[in-house]
C-alpha positions in Angstrom: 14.8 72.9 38.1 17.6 73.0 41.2 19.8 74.0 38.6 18.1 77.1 38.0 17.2 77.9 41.7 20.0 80.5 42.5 19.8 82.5 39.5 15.6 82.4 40.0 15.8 84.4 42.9 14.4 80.8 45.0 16.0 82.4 47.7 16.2 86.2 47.5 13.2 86.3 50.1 16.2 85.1 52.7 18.6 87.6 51.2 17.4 90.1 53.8 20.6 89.8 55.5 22.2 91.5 52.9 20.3 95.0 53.2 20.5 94.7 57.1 24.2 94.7 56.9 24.4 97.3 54.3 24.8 95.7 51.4 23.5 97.2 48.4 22.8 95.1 46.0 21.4 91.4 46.3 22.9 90.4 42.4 26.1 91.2 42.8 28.4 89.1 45.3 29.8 91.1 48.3 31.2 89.6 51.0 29.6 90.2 54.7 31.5 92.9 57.3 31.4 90.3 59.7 33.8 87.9 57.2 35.9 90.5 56.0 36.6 92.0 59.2 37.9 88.6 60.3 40.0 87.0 57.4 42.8 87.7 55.2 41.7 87.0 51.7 44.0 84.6 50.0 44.2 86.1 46.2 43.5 82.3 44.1 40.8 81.7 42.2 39.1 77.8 42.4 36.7 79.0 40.6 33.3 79.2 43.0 34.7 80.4 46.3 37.0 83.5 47.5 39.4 81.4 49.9 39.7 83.6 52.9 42.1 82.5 55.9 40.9 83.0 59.1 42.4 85.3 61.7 43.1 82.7 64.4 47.1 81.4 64.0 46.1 79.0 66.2 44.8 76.0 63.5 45.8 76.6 60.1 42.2 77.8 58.4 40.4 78.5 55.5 36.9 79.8 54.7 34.9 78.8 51.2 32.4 81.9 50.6 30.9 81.3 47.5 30.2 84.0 45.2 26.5 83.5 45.0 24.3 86.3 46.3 22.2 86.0 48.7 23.0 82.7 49.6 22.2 81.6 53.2 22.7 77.5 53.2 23.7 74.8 50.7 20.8 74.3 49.4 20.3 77.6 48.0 23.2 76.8 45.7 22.2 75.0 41.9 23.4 71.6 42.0 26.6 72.0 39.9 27.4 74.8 42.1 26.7 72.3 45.1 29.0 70.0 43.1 31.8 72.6 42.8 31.6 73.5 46.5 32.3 70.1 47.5 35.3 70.0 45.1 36.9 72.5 46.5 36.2 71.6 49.9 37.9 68.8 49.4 40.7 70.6 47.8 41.3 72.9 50.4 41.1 70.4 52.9 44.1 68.0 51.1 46.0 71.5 50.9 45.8 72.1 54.6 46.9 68.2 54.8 49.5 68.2 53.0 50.9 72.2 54.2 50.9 71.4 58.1 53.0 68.6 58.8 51.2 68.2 62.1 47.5 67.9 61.1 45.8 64.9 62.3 42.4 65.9 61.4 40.7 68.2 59.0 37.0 69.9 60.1 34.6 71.1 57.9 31.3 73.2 59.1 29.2 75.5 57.6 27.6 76.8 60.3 26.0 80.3 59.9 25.1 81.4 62.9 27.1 84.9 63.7 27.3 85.6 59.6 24.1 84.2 57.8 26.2 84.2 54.4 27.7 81.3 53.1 30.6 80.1 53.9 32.4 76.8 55.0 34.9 76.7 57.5 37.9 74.6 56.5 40.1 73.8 59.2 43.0 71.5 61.1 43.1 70.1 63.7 45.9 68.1 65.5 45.5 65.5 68.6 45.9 67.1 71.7 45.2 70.6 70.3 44.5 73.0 72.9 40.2 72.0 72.6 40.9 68.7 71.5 38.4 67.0 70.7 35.6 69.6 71.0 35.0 72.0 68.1 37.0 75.1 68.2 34.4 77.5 67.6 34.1 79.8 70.0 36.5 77.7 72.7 39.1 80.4 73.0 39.9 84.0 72.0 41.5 84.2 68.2 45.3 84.5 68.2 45.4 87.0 65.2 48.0 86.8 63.1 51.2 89.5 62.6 50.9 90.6 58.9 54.0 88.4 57.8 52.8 85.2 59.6 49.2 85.9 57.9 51.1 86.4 54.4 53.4 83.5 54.9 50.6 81.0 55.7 48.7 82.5 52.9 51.5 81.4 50.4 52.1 78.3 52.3 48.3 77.4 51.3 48.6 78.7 48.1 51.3 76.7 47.2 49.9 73.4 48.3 46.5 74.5 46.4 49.0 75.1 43.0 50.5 71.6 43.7 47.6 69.7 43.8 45.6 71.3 40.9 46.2 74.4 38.7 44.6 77.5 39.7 44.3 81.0 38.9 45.9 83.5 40.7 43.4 86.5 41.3 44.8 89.8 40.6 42.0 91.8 42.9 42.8 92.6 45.9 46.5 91.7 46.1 48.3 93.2 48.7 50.5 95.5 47.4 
């Protein structure tokens, strides 16, 4: 029965969000203004999520939107898409690991409070960072990146991803 609860429409009474920020349609995946207007969107493919990285050079971060419309929390995902979250989690988080020499700590939140679509921030951190230890959300002002800094930590993630685990490349939105 979870399995089924995503494509059921369990949750399409909380999809509201999606008209209010003019979405048009609650079946097919779009991702929110608020995300897109914030994030560089890394073109792989692990198979639930767009991998987005943040636009904040100062901690090297992703963010895990899955493509399930509508979807407001975990639990609005099927269990095998649950599963599949958490699996790449994880592998986003050993990619961060193993890309930044100087990480000492990975966070993970889903938090959902500015942008009520899923999505799981991904992020590390390193001892004596400039919040350490309080959460970096909303602690300072992004540091955006310069378009080759945001492209060359989008490769430098990418490559730790292809290293770990094959993935697919996405051909959609490339920059050209």
């Amino acid at each position: 029965e979870d399995a089924n609860r995503a494509s059921s429409g369990h949750y399409r009474r909380r999809a509201s969000w999606v008209f209010r920020a003019g979405m048009a349609d609650e079946t097919e995946f779009q991702l929110a203004p608020a995300l897109a207007s914030s994030t560089h969107r890394i073109p792989i493919d692990l198979g639930l999520c767009e991998v987005l990285l943040n636009d904040d050079s100062t901690w090297p971060w992703v963010i895990l939107v899955p493509r399930v419309p509508g979807a407001e929390e975990i639990h609005h995902l099927s269990v095998d898409d649950q599963r599949r979250l958490m699996e790449e989690i994880a592998q986003c988080s050993a990619a961060i690991e193993k890309a930044y020499d100087d990480v000492d700590k990975i966070n993970v939140g889903a938090i959902g409070c500015v942008c009520r679509q899923l999505h799981v921030h991904v992020l590390g951190r390193k001892v004596g960072d400039v919040v350490w230890p309080r959460p970096v959300w909303g602690a300072t002002n992004p540091v955006k990146y310069e378009a080759a800094a945001a492209e060359a930590a989008m490769q430098k993630i990418m490559m730790s991803l292809a290293s770990e685990r094959p993935i697919r490349l996405s051909m959609k939105n490339l920059p050209l």
